[in-house]
PDB file of N, H, CA, C and O in Angstrom:
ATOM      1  N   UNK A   1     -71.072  35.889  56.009  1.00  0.00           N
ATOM      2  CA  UNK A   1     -71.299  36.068  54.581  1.00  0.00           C
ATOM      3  C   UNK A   1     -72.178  34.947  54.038  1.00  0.00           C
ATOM      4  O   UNK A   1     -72.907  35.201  53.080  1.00  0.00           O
ATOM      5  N   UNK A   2     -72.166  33.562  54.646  1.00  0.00           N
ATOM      6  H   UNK A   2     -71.573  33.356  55.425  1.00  0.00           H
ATOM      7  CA  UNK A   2     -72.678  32.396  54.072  1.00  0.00           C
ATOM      8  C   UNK A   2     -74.268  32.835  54.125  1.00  0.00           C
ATOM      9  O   UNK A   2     -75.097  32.709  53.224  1.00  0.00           O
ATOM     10  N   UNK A   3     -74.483  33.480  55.666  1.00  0.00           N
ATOM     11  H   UNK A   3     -73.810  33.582  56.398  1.00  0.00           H
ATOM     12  CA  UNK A   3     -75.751  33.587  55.350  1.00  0.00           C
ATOM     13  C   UNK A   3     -76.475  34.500  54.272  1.00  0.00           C
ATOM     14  O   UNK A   3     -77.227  34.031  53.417  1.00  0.00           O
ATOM     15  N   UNK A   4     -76.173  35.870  54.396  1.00  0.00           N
ATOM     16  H   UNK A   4     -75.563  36.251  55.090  1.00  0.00           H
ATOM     17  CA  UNK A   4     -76.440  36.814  53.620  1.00  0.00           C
ATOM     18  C   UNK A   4     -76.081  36.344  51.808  1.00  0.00           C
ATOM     19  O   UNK A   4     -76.313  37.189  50.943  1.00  0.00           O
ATOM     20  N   UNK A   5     -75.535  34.998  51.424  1.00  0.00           N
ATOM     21  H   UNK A   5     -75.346  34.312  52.127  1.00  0.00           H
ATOM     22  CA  UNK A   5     -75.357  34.511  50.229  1.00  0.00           C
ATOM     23  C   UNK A   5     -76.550  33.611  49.852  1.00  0.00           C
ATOM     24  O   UNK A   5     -77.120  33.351  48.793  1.00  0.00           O
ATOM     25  N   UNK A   6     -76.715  33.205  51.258  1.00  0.00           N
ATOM     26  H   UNK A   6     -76.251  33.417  52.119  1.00  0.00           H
ATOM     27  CA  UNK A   6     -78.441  32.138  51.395  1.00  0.00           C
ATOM     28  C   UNK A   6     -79.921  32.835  50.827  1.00  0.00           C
ATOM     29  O   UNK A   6     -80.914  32.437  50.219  1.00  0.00           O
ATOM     30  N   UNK A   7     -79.322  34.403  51.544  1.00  0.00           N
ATOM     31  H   UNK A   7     -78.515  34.726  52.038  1.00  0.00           H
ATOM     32  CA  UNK A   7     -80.918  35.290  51.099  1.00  0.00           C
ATOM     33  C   UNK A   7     -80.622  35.592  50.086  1.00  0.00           C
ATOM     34  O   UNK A   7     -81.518  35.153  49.365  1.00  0.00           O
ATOM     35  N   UNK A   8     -79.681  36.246  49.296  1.00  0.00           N
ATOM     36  H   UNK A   8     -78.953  36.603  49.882  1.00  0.00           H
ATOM     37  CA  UNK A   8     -79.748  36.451  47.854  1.00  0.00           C
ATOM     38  C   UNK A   8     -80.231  35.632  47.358  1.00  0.00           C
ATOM     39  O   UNK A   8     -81.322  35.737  46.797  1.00  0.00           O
ATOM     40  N   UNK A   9     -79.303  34.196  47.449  1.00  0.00           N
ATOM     41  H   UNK A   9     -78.417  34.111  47.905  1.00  0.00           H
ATOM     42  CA  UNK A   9     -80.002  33.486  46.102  1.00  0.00           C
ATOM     43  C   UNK A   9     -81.334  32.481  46.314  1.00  0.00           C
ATOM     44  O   UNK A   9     -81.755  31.600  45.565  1.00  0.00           O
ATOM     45  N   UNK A  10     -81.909  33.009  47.797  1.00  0.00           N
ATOM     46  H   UNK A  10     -81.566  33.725  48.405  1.00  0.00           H
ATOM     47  CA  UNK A  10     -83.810  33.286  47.712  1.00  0.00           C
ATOM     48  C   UNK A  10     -84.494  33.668  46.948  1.00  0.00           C
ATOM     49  O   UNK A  10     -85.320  33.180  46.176  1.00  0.00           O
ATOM     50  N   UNK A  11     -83.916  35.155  47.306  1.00  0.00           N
ATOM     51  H   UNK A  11     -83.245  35.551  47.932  1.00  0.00           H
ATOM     52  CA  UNK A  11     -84.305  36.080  45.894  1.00  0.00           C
ATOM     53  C   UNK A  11     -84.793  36.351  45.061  1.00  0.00           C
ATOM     54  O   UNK A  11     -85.822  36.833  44.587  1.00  0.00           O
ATOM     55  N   UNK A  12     -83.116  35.644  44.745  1.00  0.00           N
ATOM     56  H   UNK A  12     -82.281  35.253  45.130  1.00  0.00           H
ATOM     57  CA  UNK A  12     -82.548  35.791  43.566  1.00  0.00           C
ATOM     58  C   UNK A  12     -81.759  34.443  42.891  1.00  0.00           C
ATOM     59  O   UNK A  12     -80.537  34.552  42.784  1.00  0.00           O
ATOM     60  N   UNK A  13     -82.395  33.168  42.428  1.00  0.00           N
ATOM     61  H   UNK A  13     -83.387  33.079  42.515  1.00  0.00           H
ATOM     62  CA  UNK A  13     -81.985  32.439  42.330  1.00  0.00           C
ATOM     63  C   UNK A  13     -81.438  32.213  40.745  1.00  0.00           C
ATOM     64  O   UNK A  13     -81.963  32.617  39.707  1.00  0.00           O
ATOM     65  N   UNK A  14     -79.765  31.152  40.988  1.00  0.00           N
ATOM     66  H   UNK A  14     -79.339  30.824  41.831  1.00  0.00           H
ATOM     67  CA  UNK A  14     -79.503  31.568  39.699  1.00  0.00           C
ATOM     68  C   UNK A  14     -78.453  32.569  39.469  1.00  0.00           C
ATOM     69  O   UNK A  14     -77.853  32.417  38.405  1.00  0.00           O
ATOM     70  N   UNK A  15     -78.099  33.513  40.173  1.00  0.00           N
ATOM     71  H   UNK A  15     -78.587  33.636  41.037  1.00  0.00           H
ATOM     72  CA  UNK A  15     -76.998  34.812  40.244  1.00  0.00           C
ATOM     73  C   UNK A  15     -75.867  34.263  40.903  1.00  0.00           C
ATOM     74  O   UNK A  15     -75.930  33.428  41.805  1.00  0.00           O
ATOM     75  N   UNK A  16     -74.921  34.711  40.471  1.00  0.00           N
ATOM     76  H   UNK A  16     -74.870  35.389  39.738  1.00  0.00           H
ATOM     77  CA  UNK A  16     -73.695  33.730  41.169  1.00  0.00           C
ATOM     78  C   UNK A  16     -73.345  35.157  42.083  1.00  0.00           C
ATOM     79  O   UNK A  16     -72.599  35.864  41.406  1.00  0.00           O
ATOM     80  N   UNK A  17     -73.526  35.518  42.845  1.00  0.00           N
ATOM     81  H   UNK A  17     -74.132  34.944  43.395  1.00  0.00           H
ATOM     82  CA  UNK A  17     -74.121  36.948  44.086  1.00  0.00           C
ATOM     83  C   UNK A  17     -71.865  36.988  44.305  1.00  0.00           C
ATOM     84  O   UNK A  17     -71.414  38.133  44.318  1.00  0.00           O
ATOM     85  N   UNK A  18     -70.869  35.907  44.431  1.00  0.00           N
ATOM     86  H   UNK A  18     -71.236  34.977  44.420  1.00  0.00           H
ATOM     87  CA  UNK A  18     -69.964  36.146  44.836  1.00  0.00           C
ATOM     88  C   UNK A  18     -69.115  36.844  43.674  1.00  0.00           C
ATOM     89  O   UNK A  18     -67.959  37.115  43.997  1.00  0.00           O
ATOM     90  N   UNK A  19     -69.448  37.131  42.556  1.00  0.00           N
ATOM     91  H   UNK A  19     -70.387  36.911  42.293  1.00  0.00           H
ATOM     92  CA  UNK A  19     -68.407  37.458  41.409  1.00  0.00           C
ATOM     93  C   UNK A  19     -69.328  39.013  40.683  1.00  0.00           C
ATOM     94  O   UNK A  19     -68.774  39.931  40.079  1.00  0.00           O
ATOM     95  N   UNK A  20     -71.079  38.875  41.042  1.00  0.00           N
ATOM     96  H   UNK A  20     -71.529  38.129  41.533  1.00  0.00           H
ATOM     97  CA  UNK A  20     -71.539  39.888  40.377  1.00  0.00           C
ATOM     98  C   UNK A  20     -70.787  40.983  40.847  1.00  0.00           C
ATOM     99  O   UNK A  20     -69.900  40.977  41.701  1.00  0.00           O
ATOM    100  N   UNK A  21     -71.263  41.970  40.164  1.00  0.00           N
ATOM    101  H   UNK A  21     -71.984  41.975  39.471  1.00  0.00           H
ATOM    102  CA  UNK A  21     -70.958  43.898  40.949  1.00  0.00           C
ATOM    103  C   UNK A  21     -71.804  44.270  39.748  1.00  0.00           C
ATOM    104  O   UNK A  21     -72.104  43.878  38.620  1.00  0.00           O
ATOM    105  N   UNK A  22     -72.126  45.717  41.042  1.00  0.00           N
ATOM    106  H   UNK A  22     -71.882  46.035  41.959  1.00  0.00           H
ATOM    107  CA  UNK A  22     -72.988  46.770  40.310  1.00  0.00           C
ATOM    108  C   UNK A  22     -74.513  46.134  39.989  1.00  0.00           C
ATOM    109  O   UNK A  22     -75.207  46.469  39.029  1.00  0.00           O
ATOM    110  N   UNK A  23     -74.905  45.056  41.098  1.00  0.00           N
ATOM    111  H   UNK A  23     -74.341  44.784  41.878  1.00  0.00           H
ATOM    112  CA  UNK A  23     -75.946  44.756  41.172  1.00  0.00           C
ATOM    113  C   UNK A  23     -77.836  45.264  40.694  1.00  0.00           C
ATOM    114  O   UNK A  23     -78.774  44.618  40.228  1.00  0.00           O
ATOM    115  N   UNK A  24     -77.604  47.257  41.277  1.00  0.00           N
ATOM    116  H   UNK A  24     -76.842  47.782  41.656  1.00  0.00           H
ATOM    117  CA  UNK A  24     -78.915  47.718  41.069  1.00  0.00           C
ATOM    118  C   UNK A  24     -78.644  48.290  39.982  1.00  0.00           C
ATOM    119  O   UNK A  24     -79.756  48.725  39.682  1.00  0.00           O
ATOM    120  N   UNK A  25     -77.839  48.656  39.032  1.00  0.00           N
ATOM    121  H   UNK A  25     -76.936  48.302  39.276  1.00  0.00           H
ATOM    122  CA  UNK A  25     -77.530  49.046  37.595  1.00  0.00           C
ATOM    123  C   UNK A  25     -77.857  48.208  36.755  1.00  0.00           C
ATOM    124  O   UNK A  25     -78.458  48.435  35.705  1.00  0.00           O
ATOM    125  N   UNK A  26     -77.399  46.946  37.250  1.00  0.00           N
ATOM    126  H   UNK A  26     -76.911  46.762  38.103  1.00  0.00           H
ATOM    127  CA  UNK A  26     -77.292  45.851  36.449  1.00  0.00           C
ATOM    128  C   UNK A  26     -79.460  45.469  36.096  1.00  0.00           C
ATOM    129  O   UNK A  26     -80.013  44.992  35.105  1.00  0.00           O
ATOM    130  N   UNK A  27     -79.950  45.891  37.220  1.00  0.00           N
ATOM    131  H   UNK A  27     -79.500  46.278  38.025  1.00  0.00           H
ATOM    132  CA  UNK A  27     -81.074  45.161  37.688  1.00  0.00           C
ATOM    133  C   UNK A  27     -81.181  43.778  38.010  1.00  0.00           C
ATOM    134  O   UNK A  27     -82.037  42.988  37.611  1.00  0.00           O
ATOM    135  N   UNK A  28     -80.109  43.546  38.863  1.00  0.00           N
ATOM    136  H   UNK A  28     -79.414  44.188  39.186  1.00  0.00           H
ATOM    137  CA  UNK A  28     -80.541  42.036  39.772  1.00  0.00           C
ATOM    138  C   UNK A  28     -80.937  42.842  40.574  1.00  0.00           C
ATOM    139  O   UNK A  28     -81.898  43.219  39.903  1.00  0.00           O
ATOM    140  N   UNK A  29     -80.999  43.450  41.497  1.00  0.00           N
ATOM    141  H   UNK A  29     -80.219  43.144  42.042  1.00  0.00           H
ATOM    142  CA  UNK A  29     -81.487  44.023  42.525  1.00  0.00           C
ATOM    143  C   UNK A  29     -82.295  45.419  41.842  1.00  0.00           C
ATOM    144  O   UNK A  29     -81.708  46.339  41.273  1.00  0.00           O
ATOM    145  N   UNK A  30     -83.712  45.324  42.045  1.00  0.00           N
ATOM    146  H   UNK A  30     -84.189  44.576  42.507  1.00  0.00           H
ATOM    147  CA  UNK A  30     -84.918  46.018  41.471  1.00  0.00           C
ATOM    148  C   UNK A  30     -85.384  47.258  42.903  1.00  0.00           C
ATOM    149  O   UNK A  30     -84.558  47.658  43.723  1.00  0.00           O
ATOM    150  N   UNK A  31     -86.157  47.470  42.895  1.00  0.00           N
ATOM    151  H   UNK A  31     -86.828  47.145  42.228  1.00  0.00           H
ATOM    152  CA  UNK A  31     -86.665  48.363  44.255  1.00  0.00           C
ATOM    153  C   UNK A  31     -87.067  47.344  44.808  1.00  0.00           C
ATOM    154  O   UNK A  31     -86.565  47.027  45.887  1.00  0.00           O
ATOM    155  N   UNK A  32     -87.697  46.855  44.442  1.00  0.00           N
ATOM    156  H   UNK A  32     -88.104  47.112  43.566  1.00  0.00           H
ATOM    157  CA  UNK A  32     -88.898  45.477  45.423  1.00  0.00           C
ATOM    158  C   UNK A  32     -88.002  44.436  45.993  1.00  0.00           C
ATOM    159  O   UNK A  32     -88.379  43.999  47.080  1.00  0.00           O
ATOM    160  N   UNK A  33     -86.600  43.802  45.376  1.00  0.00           N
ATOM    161  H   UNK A  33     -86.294  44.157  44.492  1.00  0.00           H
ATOM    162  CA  UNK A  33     -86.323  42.884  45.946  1.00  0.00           C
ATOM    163  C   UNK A  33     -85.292  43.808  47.145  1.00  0.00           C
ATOM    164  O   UNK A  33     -85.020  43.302  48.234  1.00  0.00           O
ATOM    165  N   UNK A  34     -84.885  44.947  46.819  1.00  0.00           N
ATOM    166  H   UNK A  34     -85.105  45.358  45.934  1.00  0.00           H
ATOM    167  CA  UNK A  34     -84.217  45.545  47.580  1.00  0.00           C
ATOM    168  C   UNK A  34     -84.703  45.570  49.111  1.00  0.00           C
ATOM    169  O   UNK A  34     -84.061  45.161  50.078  1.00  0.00           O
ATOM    170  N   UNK A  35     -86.306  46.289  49.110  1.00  0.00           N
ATOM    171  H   UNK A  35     -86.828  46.622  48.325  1.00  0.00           H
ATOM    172  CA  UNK A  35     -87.119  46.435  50.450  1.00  0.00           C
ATOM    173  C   UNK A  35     -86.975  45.107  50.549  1.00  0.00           C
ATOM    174  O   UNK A  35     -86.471  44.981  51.665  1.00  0.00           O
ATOM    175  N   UNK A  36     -87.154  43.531  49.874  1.00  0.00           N
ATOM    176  H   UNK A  36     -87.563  43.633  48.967  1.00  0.00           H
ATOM    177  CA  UNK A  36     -87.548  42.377  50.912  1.00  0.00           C
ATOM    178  C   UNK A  36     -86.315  41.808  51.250  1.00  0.00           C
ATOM    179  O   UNK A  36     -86.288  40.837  52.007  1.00  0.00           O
ATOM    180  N   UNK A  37     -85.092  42.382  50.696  1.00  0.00           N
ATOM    181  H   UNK A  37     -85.114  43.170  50.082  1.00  0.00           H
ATOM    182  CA  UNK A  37     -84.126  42.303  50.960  1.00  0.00           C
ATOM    183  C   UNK A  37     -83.762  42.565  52.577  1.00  0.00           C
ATOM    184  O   UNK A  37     -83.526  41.766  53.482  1.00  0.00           O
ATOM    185  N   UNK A  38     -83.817  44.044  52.548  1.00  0.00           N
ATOM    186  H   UNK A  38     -84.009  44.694  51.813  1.00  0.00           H
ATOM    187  CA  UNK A  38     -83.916  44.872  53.451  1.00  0.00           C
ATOM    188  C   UNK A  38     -84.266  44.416  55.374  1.00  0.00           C
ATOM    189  O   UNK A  38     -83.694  44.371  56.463  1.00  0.00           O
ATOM    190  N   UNK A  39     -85.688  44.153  54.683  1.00  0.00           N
ATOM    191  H   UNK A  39     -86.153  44.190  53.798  1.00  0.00           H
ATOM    192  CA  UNK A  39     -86.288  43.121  56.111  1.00  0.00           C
ATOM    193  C   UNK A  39     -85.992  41.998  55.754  1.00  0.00           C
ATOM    194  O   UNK A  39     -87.097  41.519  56.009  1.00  0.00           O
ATOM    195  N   UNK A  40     -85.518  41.285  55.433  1.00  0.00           N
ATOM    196  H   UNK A  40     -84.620  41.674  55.225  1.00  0.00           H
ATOM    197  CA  UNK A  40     -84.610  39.664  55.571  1.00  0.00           C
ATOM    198  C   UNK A  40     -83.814  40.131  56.284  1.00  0.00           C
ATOM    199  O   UNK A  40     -83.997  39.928  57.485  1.00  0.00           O
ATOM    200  N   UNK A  41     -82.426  41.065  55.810  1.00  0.00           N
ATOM    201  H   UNK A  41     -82.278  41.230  54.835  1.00  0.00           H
ATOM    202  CA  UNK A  41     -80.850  41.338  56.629  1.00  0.00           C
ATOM    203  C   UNK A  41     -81.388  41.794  58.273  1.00  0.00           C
ATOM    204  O   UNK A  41     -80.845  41.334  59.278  1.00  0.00           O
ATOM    205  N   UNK A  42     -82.563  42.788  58.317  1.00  0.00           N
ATOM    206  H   UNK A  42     -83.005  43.161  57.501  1.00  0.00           H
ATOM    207  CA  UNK A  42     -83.034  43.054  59.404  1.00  0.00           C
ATOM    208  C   UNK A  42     -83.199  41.877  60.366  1.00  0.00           C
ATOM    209  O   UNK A  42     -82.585  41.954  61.430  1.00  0.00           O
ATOM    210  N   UNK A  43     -84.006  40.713  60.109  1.00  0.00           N
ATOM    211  H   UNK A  43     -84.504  40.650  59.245  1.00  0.00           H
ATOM    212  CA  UNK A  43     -84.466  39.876  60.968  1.00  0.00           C
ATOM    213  C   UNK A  43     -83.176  38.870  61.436  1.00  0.00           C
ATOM    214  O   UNK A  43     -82.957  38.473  62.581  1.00  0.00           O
ATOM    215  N   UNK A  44     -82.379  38.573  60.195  1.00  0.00           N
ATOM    216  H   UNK A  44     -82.557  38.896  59.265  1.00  0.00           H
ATOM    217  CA  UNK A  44     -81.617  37.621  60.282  1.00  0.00           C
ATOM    218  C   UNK A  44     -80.050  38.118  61.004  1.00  0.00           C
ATOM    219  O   UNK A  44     -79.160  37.483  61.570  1.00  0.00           O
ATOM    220  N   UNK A  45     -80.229  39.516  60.672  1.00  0.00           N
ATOM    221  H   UNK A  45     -80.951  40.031  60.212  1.00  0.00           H
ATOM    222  CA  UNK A  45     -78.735  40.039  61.782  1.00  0.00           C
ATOM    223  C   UNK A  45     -79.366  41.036  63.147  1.00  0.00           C
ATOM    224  O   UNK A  45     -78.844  41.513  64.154  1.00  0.00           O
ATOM    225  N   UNK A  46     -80.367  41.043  62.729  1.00  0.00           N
ATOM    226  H   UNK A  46     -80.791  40.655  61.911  1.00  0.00           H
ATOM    227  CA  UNK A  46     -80.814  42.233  64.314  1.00  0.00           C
ATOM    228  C   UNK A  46     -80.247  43.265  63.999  1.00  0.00           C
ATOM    229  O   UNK A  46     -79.450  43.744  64.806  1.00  0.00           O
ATOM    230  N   UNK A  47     -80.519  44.030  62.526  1.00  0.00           N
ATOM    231  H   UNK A  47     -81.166  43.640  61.870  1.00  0.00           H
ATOM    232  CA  UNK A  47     -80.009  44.961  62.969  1.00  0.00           C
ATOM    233  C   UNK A  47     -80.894  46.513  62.300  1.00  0.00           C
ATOM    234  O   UNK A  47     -82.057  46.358  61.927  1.00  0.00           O
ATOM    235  N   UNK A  48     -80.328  47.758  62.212  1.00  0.00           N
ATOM    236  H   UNK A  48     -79.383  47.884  62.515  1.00  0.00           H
ATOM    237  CA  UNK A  48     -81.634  48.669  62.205  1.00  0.00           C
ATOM    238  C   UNK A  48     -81.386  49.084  60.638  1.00  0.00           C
ATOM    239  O   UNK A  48     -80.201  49.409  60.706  1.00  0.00           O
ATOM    240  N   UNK A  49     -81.677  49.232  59.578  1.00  0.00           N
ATOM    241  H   UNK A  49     -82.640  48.968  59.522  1.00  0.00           H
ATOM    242  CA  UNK A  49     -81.231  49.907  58.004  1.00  0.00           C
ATOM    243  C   UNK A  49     -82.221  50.507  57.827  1.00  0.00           C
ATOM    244  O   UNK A  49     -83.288  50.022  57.450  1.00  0.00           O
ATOM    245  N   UNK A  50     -81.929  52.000  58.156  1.00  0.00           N
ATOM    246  H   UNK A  50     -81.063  52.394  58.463  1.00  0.00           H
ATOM    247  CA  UNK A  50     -82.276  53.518  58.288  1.00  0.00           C
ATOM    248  C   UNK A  50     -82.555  53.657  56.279  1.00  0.00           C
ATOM    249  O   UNK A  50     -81.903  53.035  55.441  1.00  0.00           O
ATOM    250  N   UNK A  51     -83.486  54.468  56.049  1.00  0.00           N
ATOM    251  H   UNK A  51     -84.016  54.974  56.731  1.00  0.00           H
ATOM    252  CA  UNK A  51     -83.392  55.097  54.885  1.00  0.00           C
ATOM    253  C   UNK A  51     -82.050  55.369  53.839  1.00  0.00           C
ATOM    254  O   UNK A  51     -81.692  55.030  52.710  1.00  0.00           O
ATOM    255  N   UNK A  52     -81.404  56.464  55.323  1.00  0.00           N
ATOM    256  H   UNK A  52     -81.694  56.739  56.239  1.00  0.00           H
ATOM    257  CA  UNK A  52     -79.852  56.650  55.193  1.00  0.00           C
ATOM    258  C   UNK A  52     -78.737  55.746  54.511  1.00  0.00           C
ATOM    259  O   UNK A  52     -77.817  56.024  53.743  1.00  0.00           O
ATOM    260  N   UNK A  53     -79.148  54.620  55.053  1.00  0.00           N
ATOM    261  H   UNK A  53     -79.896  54.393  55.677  1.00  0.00           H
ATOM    262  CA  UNK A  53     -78.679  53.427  54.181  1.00  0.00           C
ATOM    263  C   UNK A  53     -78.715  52.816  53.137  1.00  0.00           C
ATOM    264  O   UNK A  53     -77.804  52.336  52.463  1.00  0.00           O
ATOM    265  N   UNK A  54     -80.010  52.835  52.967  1.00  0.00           N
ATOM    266  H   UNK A  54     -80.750  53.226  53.515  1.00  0.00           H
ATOM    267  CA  UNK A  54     -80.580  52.301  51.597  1.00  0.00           C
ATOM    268  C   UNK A  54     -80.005  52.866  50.696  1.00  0.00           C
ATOM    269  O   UNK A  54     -81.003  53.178  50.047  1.00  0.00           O
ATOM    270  N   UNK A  55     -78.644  53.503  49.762  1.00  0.00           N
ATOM    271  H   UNK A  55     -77.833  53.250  50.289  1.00  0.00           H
ATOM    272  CA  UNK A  55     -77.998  53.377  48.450  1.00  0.00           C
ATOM    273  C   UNK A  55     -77.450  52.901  47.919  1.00  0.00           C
ATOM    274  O   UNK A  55     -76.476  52.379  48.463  1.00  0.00           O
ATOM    275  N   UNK A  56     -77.646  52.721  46.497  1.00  0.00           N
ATOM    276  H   UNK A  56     -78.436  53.145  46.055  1.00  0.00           H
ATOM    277  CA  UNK A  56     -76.961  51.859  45.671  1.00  0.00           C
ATOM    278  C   UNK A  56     -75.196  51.608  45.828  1.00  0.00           C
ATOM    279  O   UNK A  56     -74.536  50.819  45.152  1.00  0.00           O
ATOM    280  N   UNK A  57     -74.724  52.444  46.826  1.00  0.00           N
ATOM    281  H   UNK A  57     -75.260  53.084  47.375  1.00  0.00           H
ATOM    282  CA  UNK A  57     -72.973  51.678  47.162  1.00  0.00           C
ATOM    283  C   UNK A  57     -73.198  50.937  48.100  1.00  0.00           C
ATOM    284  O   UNK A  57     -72.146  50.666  48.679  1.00  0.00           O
ATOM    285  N   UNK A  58     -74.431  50.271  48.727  1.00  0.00           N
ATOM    286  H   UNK A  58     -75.285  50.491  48.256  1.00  0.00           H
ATOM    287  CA  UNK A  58     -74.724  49.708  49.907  1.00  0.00           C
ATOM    288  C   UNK A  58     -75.017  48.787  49.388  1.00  0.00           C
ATOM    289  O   UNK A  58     -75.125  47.863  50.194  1.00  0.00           O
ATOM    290  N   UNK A  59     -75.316  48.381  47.945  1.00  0.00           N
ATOM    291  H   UNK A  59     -75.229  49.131  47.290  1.00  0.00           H
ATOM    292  CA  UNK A  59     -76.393  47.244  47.244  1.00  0.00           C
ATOM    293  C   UNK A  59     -75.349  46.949  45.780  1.00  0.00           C
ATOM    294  O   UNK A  59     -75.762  46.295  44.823  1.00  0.00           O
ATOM    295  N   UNK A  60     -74.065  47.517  45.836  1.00  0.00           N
ATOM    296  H   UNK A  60     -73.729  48.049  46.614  1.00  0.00           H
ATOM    297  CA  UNK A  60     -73.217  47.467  44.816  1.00  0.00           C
ATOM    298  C   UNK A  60     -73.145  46.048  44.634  1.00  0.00           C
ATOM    299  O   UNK A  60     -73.439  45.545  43.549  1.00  0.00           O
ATOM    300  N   UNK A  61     -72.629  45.095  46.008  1.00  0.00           N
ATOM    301  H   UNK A  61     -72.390  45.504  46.889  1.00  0.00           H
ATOM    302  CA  UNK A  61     -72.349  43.692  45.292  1.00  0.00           C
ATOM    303  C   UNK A  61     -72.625  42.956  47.362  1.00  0.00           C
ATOM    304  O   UNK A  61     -72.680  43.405  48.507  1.00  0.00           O
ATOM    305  N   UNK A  62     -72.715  41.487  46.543  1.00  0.00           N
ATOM    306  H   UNK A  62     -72.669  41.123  45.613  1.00  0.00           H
ATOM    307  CA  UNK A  62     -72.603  40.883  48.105  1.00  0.00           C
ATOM    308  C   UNK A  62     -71.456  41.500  49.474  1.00  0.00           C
ATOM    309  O   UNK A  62     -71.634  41.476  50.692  1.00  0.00           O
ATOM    310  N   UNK A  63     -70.251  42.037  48.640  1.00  0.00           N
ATOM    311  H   UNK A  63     -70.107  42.057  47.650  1.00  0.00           H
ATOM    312  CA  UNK A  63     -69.563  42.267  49.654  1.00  0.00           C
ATOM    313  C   UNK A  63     -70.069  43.613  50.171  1.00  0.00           C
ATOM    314  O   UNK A  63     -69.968  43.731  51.392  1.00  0.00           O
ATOM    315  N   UNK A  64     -70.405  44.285  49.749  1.00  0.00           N
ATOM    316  H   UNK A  64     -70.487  44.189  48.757  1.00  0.00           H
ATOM    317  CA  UNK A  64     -70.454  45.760  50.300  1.00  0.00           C
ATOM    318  C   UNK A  64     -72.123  45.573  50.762  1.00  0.00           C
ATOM    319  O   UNK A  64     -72.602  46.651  51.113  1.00  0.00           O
ATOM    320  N   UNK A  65     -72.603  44.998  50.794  1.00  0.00           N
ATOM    321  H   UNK A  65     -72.214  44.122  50.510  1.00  0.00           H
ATOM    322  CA  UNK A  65     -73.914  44.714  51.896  1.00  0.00           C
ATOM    323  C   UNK A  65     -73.646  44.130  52.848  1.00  0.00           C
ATOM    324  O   UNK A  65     -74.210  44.501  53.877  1.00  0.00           O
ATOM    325  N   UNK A  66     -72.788  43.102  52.922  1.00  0.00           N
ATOM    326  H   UNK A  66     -72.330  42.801  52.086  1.00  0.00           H
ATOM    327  CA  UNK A  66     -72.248  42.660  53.771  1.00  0.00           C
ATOM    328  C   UNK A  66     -71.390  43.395  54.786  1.00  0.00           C
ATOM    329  O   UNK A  66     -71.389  43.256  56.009  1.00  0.00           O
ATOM    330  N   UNK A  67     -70.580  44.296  53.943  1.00  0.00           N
ATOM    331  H   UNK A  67     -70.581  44.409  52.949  1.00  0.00           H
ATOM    332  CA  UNK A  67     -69.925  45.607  54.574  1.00  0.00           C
ATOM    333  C   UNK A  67     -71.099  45.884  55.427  1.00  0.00           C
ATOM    334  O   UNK A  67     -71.317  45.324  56.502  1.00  0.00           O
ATOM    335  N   UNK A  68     -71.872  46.824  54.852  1.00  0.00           N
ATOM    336  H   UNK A  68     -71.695  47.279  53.980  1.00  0.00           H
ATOM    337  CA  UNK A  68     -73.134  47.627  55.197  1.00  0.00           C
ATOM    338  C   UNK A  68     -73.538  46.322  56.669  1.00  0.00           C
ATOM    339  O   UNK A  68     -73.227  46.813  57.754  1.00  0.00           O
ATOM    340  N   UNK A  69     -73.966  45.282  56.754  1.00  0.00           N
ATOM    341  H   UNK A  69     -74.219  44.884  55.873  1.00  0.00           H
ATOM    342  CA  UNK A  69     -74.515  44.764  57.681  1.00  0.00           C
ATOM    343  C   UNK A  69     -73.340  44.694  58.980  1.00  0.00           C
ATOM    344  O   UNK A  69     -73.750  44.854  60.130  1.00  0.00           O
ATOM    345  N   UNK A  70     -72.210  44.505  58.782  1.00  0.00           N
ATOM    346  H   UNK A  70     -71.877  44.375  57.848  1.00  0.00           H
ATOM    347  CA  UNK A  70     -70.938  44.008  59.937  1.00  0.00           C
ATOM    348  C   UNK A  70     -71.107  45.578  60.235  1.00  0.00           C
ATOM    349  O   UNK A  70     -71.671  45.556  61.329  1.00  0.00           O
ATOM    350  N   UNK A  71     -70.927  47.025  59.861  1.00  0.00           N
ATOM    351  H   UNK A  71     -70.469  47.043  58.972  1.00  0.00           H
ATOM    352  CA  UNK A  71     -70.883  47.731  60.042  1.00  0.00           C
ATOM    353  C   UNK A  71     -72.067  48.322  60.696  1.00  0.00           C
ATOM    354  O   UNK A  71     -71.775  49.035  61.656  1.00  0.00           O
ATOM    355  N   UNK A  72     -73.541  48.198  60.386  1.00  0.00           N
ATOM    356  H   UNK A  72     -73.778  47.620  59.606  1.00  0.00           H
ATOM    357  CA  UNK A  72     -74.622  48.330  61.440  1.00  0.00           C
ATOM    358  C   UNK A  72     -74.503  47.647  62.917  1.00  0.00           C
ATOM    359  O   UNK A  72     -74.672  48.226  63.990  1.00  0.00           O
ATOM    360  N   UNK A  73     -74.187  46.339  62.721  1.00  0.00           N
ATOM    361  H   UNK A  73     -74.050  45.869  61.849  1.00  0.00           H
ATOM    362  CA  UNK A  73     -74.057  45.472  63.527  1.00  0.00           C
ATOM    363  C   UNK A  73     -72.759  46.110  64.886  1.00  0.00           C
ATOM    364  O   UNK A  73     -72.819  45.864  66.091  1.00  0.00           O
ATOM    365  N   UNK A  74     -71.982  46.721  64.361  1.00  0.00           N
ATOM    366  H   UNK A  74     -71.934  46.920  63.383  1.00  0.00           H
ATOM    367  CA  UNK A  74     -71.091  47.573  65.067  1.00  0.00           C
ATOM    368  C   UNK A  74     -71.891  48.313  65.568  1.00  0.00           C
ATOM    369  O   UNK A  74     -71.707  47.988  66.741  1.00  0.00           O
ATOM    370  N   UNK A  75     -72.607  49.026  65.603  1.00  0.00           N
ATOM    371  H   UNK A  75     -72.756  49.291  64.651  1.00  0.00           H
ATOM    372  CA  UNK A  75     -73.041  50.100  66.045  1.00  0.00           C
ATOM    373  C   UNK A  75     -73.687  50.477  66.817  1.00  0.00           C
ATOM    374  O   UNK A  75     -73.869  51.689  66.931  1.00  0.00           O
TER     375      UNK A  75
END
């Protein structure tokens, strides 16, 4: 989690990423930071995020991306 808290607040600096929710509603998370989002989690966990993936319950809050990554990472 520490890491994936490192790339947010890259980002996204300034967001306290452990207490937000409802992130892409909110617009902390836009389309654009989403994709560079996207390829950050890619490089930094090895892992594959299909289209399929890309929805907003995937981008709800740090934990449930985090979900989303332990759960690729399974796979």
């Amino acid at each position: 989690m520490d890491e994936l808290l490192q790339i947010l607040n890259t980002l996204k600096p300034g967001v306290d990423f452990t207490k937000e929710t409802d992130l892409v509603k909110r617009g902390i998370l836009d389309s654009l930071t989403i994709i560079t989002l996207v390829n950050e989690l890619k490089d930094e966990f090895d892992i594959e995020i299909t289209l399929l993936d890309i929805v907003p319950k995937n981008f709800f809050s740090a934990q449930t991306i985090y979900d989303m990554v332990k759960r690729l990472q399974d796979e």
